[in-house]
Legacy VTK file of the C-alpha trace (Angstrom):
# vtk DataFile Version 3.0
C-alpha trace
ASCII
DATASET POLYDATA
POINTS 76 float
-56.557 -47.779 -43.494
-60.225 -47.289 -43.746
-60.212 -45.945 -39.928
-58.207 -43.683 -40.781
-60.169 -42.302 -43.710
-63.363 -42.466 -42.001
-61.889 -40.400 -38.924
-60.665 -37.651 -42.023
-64.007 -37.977 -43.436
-65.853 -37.159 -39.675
-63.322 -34.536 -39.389
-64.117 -32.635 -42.714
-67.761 -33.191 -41.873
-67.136 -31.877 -38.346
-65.539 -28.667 -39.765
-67.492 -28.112 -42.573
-70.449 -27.757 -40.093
-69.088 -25.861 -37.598
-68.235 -23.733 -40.340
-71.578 -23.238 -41.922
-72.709 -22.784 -38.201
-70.178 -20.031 -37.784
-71.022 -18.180 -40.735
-74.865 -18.077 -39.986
-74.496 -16.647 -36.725
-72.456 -14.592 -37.599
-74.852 -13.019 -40.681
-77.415 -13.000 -38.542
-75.344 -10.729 -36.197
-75.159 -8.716 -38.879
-78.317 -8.709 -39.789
-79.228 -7.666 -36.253
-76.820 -4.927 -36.539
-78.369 -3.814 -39.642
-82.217 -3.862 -38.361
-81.122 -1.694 -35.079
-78.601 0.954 -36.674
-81.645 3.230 -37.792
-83.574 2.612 -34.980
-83.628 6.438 -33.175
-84.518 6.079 -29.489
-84.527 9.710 -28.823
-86.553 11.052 -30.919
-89.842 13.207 -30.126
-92.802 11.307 -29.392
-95.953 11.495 -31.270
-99.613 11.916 -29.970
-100.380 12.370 -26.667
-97.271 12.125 -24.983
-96.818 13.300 -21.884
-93.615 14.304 -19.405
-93.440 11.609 -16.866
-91.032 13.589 -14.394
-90.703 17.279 -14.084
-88.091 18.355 -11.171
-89.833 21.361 -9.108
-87.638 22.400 -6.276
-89.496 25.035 -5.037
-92.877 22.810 -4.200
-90.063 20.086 -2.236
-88.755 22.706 -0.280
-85.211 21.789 -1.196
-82.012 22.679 -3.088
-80.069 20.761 -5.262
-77.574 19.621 -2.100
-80.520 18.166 -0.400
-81.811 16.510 -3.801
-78.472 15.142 -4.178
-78.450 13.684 -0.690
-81.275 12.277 -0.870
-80.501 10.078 -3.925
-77.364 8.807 -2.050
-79.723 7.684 0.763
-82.600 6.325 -0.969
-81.392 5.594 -4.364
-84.534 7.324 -6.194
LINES 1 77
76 0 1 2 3 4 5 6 7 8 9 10 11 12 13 14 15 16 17 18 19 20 21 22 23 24 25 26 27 28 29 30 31 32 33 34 35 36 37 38 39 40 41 42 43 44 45 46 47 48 49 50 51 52 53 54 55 56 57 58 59 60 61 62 63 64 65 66 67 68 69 70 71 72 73 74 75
């Protein structure tokens, strides 16, 4: 008899546990969620910022074919 009350007791504290475990991850999720909702990646940059890459066809002596190619072959 008390085996089989201390194997329902390990049980309950097993699941208790794995429930309190459950529910922080998944607030924290949520939490997560929360912190990165507002978070706007597009937006304009301030100070100096510059343009990193600026297409100019007419300097590489291309057209849009030959760009295309080229990214197939080289993958840049």
């Amino acid at each position: 008899m008390k085996s089989w009350l201390k194997l329902c007791w390990n049980t309950v504290k097993v699941f208790i546990a794995f429930s309190i475990c459950t529910a922080m991850f998944y607030y924290g999720l949520r939490w997560l969620n929360q912190e990165y909702e507002d978070y706007h990646r597009y937006d304009e940059p301030e100070g100096k910022a510059v343009k990193v890459f600026q297409l100019n066809l007419s300097e590489e002596g291309g057209n849009r074919m030959e760009r295309l190619l080229y990214f197939y072959k080289s993958g840049e």
